[in-house]
N, C-alpha and C positions, 0 to 999 in steps of 0.2 A: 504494500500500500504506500505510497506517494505520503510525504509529508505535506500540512496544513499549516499555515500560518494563523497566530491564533485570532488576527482582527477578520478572518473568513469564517471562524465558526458558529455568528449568529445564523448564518444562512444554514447550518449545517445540522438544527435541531433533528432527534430522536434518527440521527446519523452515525454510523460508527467512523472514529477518525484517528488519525497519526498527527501527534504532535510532539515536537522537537524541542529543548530547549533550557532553560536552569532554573533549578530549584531556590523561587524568593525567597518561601517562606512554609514552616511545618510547624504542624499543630497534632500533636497525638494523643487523640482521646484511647487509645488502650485497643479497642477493636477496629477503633475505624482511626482514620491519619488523615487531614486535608492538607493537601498540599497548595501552595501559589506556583503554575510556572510562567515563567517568563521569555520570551524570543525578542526580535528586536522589533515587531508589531504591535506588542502589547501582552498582558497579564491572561490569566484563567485560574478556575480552582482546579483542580484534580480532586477526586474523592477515591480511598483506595477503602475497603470493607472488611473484615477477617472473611467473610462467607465468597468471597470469590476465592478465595484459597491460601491457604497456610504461607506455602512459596512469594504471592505476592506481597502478603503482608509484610512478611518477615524482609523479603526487598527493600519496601516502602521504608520500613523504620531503620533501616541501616544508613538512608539517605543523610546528608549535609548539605546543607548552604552553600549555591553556588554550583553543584554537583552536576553535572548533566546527561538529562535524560530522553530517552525516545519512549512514549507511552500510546498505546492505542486503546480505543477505549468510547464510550457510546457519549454525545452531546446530548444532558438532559436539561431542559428548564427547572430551574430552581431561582422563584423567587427572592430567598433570602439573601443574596448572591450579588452585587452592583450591576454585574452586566447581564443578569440574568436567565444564565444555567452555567451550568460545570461541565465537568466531562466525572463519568463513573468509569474507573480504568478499570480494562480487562485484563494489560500486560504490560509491564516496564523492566526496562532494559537501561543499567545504567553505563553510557558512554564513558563516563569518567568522573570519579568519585573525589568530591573537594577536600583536602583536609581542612580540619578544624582546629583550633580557633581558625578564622581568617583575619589577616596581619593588620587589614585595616576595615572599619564598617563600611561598606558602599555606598549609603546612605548620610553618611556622617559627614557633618559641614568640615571644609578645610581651608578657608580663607581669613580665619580669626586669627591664626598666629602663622610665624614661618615654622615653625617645627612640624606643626599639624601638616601643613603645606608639603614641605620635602618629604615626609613621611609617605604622606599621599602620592607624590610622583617619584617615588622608588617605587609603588607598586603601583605605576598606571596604570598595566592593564587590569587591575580589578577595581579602579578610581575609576577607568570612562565606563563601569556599567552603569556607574548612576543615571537616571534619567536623563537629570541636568545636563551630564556630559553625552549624553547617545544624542540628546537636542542638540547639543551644540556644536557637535559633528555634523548633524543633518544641515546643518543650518549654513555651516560653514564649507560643506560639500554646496549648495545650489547657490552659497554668494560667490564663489569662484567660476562655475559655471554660467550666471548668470553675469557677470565681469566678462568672462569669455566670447558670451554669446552676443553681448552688444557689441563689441569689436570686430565680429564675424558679420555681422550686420549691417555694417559699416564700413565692410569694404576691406577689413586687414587682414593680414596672414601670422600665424602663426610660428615662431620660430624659436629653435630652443639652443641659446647659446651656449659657450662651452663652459663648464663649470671650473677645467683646469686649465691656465692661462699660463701663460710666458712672461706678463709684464702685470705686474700689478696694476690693477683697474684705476685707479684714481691717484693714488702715489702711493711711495714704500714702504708705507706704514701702517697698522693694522690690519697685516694681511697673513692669512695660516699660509708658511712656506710649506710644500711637497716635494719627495722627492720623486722626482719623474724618471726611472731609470738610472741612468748615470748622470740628469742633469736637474738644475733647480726649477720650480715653478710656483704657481700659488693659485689656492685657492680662491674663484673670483667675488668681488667683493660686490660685484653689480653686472649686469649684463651691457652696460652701457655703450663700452666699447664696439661692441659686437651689432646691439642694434644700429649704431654709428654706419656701422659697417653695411647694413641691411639697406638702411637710405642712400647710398653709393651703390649701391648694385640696382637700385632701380626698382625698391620693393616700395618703397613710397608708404606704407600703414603696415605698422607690425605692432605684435604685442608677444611676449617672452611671459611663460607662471614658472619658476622653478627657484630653488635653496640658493642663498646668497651667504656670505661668511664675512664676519667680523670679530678679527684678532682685537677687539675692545675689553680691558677689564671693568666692564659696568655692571654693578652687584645694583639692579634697579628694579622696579617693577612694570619696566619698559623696553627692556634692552636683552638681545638673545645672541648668541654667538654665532648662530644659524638659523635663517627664518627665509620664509616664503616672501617673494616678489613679485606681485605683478606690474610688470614693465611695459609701459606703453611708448612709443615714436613715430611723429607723422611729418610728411616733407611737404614741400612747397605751405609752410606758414608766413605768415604775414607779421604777427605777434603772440608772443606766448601765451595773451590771454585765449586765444581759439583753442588752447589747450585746455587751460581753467574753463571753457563751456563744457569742452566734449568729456571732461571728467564728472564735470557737476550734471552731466545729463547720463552718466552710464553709473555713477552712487545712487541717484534716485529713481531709476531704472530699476537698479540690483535692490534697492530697499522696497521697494513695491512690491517682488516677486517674493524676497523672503517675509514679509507683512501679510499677503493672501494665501502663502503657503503654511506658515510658522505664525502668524500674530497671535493666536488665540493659546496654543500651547506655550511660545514665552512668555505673554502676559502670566498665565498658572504657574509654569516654573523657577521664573527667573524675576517677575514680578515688575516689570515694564513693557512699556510700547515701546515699537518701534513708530517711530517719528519721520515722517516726508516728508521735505519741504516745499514749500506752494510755490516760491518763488525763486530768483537766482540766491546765492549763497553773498554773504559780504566779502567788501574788498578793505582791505587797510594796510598801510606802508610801513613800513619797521618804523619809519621817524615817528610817523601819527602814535604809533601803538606805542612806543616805549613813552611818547607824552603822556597817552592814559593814563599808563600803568604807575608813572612818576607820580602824578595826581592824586594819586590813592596810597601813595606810601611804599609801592612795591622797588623794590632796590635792585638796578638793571646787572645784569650778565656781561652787558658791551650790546655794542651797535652791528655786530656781526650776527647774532643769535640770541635764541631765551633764555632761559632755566624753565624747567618742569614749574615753577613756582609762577614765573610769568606766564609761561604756556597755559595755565591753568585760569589764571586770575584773568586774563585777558578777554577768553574765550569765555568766561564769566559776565564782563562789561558787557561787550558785544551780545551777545544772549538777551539781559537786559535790557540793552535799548533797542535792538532790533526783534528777538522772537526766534534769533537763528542760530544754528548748533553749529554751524561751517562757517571757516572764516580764511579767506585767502589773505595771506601778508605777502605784501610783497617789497620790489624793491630794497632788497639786501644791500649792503655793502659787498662788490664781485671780490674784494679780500679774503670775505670767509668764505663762498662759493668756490666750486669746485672749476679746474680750470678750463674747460672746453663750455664752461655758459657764458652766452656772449653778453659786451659790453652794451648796455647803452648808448648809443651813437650821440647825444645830446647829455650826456653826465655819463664817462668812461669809470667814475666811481662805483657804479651800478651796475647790477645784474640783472639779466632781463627774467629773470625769475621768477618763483614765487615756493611755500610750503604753505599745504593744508591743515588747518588745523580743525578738530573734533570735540567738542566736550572739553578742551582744556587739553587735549594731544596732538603732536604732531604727526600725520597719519603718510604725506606723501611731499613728496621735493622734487620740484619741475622747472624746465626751463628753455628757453630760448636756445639752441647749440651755435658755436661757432663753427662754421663750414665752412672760411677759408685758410685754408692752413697757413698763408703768412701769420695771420692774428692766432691761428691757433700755435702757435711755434713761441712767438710773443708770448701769450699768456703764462705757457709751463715754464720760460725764462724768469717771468718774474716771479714765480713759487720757487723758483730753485732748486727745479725737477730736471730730471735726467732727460736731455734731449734725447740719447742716442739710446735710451731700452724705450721711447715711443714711437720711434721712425716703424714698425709693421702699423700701430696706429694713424700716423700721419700718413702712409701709405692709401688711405682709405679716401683723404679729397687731395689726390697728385689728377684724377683724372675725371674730374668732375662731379661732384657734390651738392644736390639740393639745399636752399633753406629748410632748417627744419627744426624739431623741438620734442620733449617729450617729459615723461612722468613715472614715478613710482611709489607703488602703495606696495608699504609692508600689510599681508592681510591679517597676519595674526594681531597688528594694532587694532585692524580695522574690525576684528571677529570682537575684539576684546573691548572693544568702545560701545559695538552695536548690545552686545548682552550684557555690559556694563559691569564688567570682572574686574575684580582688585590686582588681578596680576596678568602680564600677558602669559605668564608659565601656567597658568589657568586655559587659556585660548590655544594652548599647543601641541599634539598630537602628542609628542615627547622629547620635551626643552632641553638644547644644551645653553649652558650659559657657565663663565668661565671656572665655575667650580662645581658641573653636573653634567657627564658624559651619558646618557640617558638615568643614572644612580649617583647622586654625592660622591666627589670626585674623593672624599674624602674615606668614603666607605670601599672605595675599586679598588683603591691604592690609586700610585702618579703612574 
């Protein structure tokens, strides 16, 4: 008999059926035992009887939490019951028996302290059975997808740049070296280069989803050693801001779809809306914003970037006097930018940039590119970057090169903003971060 999932067995009353899956919860009245099981569709009772026979009883109560099992067995109505019948098993068969105790409750909060926390992600995989977390995999499977899908829609292609590189993506610094054989390489920090590459070949709309790596020591609850990217590049622009549209129309695009799919279930488990905005997103320039923030007492970083402190407090004002969660800043000093974002032609102190901010976080960093490589040669001159490990990049506009521009969203920020999690190590399949190789680096050994 073919297994059933268990959100198909109201249709399947005074039916006999195969159900798959783990044992929530047991209750052993002596003769009879109700079990809860659980699949990734949803709950059932199980009812197991002494009168169906000795063997299956004695099965039943050998069971553990978490254990799992293949049970067939008849679909009866039973009012006392939430969804309104059980299943009366005739047979189980356990796949694989849990031991007991289990290291952590699956149910049990762990966002109150970091120990709770770490604890919980050395055993993730018995952490994402929780509900909480099966949603917010579901959820964070169709915002990816659904990121994917507006870009496909629009005319881009797909491409997946190299993860191991020959020249560090952005400069020497924070970046994991490999060794590649008998020669050095690194871990890439950003696809950047590469999509660089894609507008020189004549691909005109591309969009890159894969792991990015940063040799950063940041003990935060924003910052990961290795996280997911989705990297966007489009040529023939005009100005960066056609950027900042086609991104503020594929967020609320992708919030829509997880809103009609997921709204009613997150509200229940996570105990918020998801929010869409009516209108375009605001705009404010580093000088504007760091006035606000002056205004209110908050004490600047520098005029190159924020602190989490200002990122926060900002996206706070704003909120306030407009109503809106998203706030493009722009106008950098091209100092602290990176050096392939082009100058402002009318103030060469400037970057034609911008970063999105969310709720008080920074979610993605975009900008205008410089495309002709005299000025792109200039620029890594004055960082006092190695001309000669960039020449296979500079190789990329020797033979003609679009205008063009693009963007990147880290998604596990973006997962971690939309369900409104204390940690992005919460929002992450299984975090490294520079003292957690999937378990406490501390507990592996070095």
């Amino acid at each position: 008999m073919e297994r059933i999932l268990i959100d198909q067995l109201k249709n399947k009353i005074e039916q006999e059926v195969r159900i798959r899956g783990r044992v929530d919860t047991i209750r052993d009245q002596g003769k009879i035992v109700f079990l809860v099981i659980r699949d990734g569709s949803g709950k059932v009772q199980a009812v197991a009887w002494q009168g169906n026979g000795e063997e299956l009883i004695k099965t039943v109560k050998s069971l553990t939490l978490e254990s799992i099992v293949d049970i067939t067995g008849e679909v009866k109505e039973a009012n006392q019951v939430e969804q309104g019948f059980e299943i009366d098993i005739k047979d189980i068969r356990i796949d694989s028996l849990a031991q007991s105790p289990l290291p952590i409750v699956v149910e049990g909060e762990h966002n109150d302290n970091v120990t709770a926390l770490d604890q919980r992600l050395d055993y993730r995989w018995i952490d994402l059975r929780s509900p909480r977390n099966q949603l917010m995999m579901s959820v964070s499977t169709l915002m990816t997808d659904k990121l994917r899908e507006f870009c496909i829609s629009n005319n881009f292609k797909e491409i997946q740049a190299p993860r191991i590189i020959r020249t560090a993506s952005e400069s020497g610094a924070n970046v994991f070296e490999v060794k590649y054989f008998d020669k050095k390489a690194y871990l890439a920090q950003s696809p950047q280069f590469h999509k660089q590459m894609a507008m020189a070949a004549g691909l005109e709309r591309v969009f890159n989803v894969g792991p990015v790596f940063r040799a950063e020591k940041s003990f935060t609850t924003r910052h990961l050693t290795e996280y997911t990217s989705f990297d966007v590049e489009i040529a023939y622009i005009d100005s960066y801001k056609e950027l900042c549209v086609f991104e503020q129309e594929m967020i609320k695009s992708m919030l829509k779809a997880v809103k009609e799919e997921y709204g009613e279930r997150i509200k229940e488990l996570f105990k918020i809306e998801i929010n869409i905005p009516n209108g375009d997103f605001e705009y404010i320039t580093v000088e504007q914003a760091k006035a606000k923030l002056a205004k209110i007492g908050v004490s600047s970083k520098g005029d190159e970037d924020f602190s989490p402190e200002e990122e926060r407090k900002l996206s706070e004002i704003i909120k306030e006097e407009t109503g809106c969660e998203f706030l493009f800043v722009t106008d950098y000093p091209h100092v602290g930018r990176a050096f392939y974002h082009m100058k402002d032609p009318h103030n060469p102190k400037i970057a034609l940039g911008f970063d999105l901010f969310w709720n008080g976080i920074e979610i993605t960093t975009g900008a205008q590119r410089e495309h002709r490589i005299d000025a792109l040669r200039e620029n890594a001159k004055e960082r006092g970057m190695d001309l000669t490990s960039l020449e296979d990049y500079f190789e990329y506009f020797k033979y003609g090169c679009p205008p063009h521009g693009g963007f990147a969203i880290g998604t596990e920020r973006l997962l971690m903003k939309m369900l409104n999690l204390e940690s992005i190590l919460e929002a992450t399949y299984l975090p490294n971060t520079p003292n957690r190789l999937g378990k406490l680096i501390t507990k592996i050994g070095k």
